[in-house]
N, C-alpha and C positions, 0 to 999 in steps of 0.2 A: 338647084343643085346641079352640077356639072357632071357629065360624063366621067370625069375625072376622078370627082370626088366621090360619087358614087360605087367607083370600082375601087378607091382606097379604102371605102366603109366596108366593102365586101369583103376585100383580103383581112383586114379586119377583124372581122364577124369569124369569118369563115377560122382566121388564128385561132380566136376564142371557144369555139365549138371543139376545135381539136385539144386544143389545151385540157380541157376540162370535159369530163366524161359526164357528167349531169349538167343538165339545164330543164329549167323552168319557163313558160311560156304565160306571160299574165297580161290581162288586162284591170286595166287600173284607168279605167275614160272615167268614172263618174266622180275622181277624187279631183281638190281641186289643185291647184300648184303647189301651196304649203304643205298639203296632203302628199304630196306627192314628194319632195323636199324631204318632209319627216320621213317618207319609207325608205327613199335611197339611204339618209343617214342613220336610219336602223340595220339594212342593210350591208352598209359600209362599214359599221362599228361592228359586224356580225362575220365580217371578213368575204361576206357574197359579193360579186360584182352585178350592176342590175344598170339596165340603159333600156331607152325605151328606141324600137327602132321602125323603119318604114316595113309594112309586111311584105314588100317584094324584094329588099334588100335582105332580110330575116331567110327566104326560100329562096333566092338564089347564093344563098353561103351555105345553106343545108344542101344545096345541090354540086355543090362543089366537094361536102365530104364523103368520102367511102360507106355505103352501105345505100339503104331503102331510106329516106326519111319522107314520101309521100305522103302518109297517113296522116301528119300533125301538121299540112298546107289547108285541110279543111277549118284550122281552129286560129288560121293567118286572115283574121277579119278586125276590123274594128282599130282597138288600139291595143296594138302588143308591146308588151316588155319582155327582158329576158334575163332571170338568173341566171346566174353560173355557180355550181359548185365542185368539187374535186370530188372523186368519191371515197373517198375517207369521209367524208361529209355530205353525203348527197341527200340526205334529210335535214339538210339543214336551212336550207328555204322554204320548206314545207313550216318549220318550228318558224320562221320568222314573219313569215306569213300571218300565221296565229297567232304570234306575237304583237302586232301589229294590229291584229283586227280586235283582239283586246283590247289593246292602250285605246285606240281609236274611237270602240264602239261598233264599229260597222262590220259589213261582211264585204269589205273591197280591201284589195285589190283578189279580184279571181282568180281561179286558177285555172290556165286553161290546158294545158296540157306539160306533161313531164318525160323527160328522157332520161332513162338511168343507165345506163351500162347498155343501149340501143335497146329497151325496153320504152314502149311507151305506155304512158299513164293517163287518159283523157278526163277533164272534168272535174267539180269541184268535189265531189263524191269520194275521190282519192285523196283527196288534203290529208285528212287524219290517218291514212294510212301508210301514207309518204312520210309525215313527220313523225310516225311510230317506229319506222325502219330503224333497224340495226345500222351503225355505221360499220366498216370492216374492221377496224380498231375494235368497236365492241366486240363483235364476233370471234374473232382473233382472242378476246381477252378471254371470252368464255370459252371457249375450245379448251385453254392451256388451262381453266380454272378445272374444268371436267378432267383433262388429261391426270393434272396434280392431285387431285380427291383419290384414287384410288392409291398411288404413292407412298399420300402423306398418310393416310388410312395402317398402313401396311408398316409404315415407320413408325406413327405413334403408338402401337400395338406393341412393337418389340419393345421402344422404348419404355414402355409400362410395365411392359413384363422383365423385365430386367432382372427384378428383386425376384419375380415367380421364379425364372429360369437359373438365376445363382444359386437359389435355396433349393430347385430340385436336383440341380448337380451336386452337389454340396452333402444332401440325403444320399442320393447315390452311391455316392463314393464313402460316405461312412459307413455302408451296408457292407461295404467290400474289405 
């Protein structure tokens, strides 16, 4: 590979990391090609982008973006891949992951480390709790569910009481 080409995988890399505020870091060496075939097209059907790339081209695109990304050069070993998800979605490699090691049977492809909103996640120990995450859309939707409960609480009351309230004016006024 070329100087050349090396630095257009960079810029690249480096678009993609900005584009998208989540990404996944996996190793997937002990699957075989097919294996590997099937997860991109699970993947890909799943709306994640996933490429497998060299771990120097991998840390020099993270060194190119704004912030600390040190910490997650120690888990640039072996054979990396990289999800990408938007964070509206950013458990959603996590689910496909596990998705995946079901259909399959196996416990590959790894996880080796996660970035969420420049949070990192090291290890496979976080799988199930990456893919438990809330997306913001969920969140979002239970706020305004909470917001509404007191509301509607407060509306279907009067509405109920409708009949209470006509008939105790009603008394009233024939009192008088």
């Amino acid at each position: 590979m070329t100087r050349e080409e090396k630095a257009q995988i960079i810029e690249g890399l480096t678009g993609k990391f900005q584009e998208f505020e989540s990404f996944y870091l996996t190793d997937s060496s002990s699957l075989t090609v097919a294996e590997v075939n099937d997860f991109r097209r699970l993947c890909h059907e799943k709306g994640i982008g996933y490429k497998v790339f060299k771990n120097t081209l991998i840390q020099k695109s993270l060194d190119n973006l704004e912030g600390d990304y040190t910490d997650l050069y120690t888990t640039l070993k072996g054979f990396s891949g990289v999800m990408f998800a938007s964070a509206e979605n950013a458990n959603l490699p996590a689910k496909v992951l596990k998705e995946y090691r079901k259909k399959s049977g196996g416990k590959k492809p790894l996880l080796k480390a996660a970035s969420i909103d420049a949070e990192f996640y090291f290890g496979e120990e976080n799988l199930t709790f990456l893919s438990e995450l809330k997306s913001k859309g969920e969140l979002i939707g239970e706020v305004i569910t909470l917001l509404q409960s007191p509301a509607k609480n407060v509306v279907s009351a009067l509405q109920s009481g409708k009949a209470n309230i006509g008939g105790l004016l009603k008394t009233l006024s024939e009192r008088n």
